[in-house]
C-alpha positions as CSV (number, residue, x, y, z in Angstrom):
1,X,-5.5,7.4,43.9
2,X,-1.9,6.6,42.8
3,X,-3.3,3.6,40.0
4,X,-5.4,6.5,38.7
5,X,-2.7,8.7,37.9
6,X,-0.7,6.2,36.7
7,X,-3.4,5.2,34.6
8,X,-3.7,8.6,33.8
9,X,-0.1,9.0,32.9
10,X,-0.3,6.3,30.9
11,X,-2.8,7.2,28.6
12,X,-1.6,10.6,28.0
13,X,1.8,8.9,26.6
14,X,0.2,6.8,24.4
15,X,-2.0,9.2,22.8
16,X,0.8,11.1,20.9
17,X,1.7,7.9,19.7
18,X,-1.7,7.3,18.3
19,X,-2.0,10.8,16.8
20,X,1.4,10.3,15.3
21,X,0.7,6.7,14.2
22,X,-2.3,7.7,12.3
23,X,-0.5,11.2,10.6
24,X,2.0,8.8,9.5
25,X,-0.5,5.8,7.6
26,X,-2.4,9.7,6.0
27,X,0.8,10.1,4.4
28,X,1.2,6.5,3.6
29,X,-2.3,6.8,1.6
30,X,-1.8,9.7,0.5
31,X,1.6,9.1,-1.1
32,X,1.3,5.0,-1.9
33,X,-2.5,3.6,-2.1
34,X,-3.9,6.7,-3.4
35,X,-1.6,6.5,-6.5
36,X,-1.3,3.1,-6.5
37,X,-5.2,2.6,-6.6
38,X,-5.1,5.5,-9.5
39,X,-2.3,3.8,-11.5
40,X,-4.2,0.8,-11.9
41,X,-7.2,1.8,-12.2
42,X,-6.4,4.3,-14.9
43,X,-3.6,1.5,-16.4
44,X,-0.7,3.9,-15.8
45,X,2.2,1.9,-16.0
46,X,4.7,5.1,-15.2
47,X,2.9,6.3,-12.3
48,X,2.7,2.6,-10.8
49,X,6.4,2.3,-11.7
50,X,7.2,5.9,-9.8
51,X,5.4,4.2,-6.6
52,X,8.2,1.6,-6.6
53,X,11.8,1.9,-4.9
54,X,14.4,0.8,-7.8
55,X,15.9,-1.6,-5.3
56,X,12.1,-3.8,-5.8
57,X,12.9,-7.3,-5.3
58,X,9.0,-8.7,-5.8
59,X,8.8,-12.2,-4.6
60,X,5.7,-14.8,-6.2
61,X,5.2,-17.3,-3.6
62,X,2.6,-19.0,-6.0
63,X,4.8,-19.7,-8.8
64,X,8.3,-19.4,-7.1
65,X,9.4,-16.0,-9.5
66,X,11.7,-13.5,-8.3
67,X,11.9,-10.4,-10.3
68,X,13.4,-7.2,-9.7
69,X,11.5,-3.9,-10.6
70,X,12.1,-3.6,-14.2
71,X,10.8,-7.2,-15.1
72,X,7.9,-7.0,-13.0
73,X,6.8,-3.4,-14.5
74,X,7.5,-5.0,-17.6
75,X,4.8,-7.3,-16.8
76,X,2.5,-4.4,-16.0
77,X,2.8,-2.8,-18.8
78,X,2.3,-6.1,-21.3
79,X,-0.9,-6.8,-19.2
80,X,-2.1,-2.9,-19.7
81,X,-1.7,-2.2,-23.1
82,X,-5.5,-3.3,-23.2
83,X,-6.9,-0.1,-22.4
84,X,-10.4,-1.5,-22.9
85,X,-10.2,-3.3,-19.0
86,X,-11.9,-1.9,-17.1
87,X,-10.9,-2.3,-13.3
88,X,-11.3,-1.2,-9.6
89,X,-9.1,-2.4,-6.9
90,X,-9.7,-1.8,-3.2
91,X,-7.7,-2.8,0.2
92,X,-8.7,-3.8,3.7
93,X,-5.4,-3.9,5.9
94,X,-5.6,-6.2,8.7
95,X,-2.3,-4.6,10.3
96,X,-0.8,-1.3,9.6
97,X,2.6,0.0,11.8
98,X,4.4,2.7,10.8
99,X,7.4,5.5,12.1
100,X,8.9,7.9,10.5
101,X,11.2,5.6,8.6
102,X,9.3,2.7,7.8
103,X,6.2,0.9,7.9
104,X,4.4,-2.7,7.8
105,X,1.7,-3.2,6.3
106,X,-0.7,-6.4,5.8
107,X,-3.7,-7.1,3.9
108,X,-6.3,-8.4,1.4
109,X,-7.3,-6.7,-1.9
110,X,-9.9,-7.1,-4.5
111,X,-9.2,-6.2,-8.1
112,X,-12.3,-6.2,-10.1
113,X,-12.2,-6.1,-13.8
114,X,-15.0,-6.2,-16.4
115,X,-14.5,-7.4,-20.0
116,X,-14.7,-5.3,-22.8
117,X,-18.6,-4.5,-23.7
């Protein structure tokens, strides 16, 4: 009887945590993914630029860049002056943690884009 209300106990704590958890990555979609998703998809260099903190350090492992946030929108809005592209972009996120403060989030994406007809 006791490891049942123990058990009990124990799953009534966690569940706020869930429920909280899961209000918290809404907002997170709501707020980031949604418009980020929009902003390339539409080639909206100012809304994808609003999505970013000033203080963007954005790291390129593959060719060993650093940039801060105004050279790497720069480099958006180069690439999306061709308003003929066509382009979806999706994610699949393999961990997601967030508070109230902060969050973690990893991931894969696939950007799609069609050529010109």
């Amino acid at each position: 009887m006791k490891i049942k209300a123990v058990f009990l106990v124990f799953i009534l704590s966690i569940a706020p945590v869930f429920a909280q958890n899961k209000t918290e990555l809404q907002a997170i979609n709501n707020q980031v993914w949604s418009n980020f998703t929009k902003a390339f998809e539409t080639l909206d260099a100012e809304l994808f630029a609003n999505i970013h903190s000033d203080s963007l350090i954005r790291v390129g492992g593959d060719n060993q860049v650093i940039r801060r946030k105004t050279e790497y929108m720069n480099g958006y809005k180069t690439r999306w002056q061709n308003k003929a592209l066509k382009r979806t972009i999706s994610f699949r996120f393999l961990e997601r943690i967030a508070d109230n403060q902060s969050a973690s989030e990893r991931g894969i994406y696939k950007l799609t884009i069609d050529p010109p007809p």
